[in-house]
N, C-alpha and C positions, 0 to 999 in steps of 0.2 A: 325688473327695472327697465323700464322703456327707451329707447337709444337718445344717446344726444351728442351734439355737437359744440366740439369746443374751438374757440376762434382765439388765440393768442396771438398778443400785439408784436408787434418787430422789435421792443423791448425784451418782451416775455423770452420771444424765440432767442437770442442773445441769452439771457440769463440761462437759460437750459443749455444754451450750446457751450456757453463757458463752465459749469456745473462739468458738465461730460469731461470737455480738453482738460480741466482742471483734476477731474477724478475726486470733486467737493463731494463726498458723499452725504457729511451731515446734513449741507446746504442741502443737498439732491431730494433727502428725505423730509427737511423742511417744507420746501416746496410742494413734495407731493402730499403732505398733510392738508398743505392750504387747499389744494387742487378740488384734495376729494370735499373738503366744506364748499368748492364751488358746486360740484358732483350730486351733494344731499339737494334733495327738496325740500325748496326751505317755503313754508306756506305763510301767507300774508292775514289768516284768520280764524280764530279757533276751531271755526266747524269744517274746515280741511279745504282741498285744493278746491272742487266743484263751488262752494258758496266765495272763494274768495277771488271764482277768474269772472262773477259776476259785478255788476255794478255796482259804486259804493252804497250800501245802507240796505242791501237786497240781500243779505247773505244771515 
């Protein structure tokens, strides 16, 4: 899986840091459920990532 970078808002940052002081685990593990759906590659058209970072109707 090739690296990536994740950017979390001054909201985001806040809800994680209150999760922690809080000791919310369920929340904790909620969040990390969503995290990794942000994490998967999610592709935009049936014949995979290559046909779909081209132009519409090219793929």
């Amino acid at each position: 899986m090739p690296d990536k970078t994740l950017i979390f808002s001054d909201q985001e940052q806040m809800q994680i840091e209150s999760m922690l002081i809080d000791k919310d685990g369920e929340a904790a593990l909620q969040y990390l459920a969503n995290l990794l759906d942000r994490l998967k590659p999610h592709f935009g058209h049936a014949c995979g990532p290559k046909a779909a970072e081209g132009p519409p109707g090219q793929g």
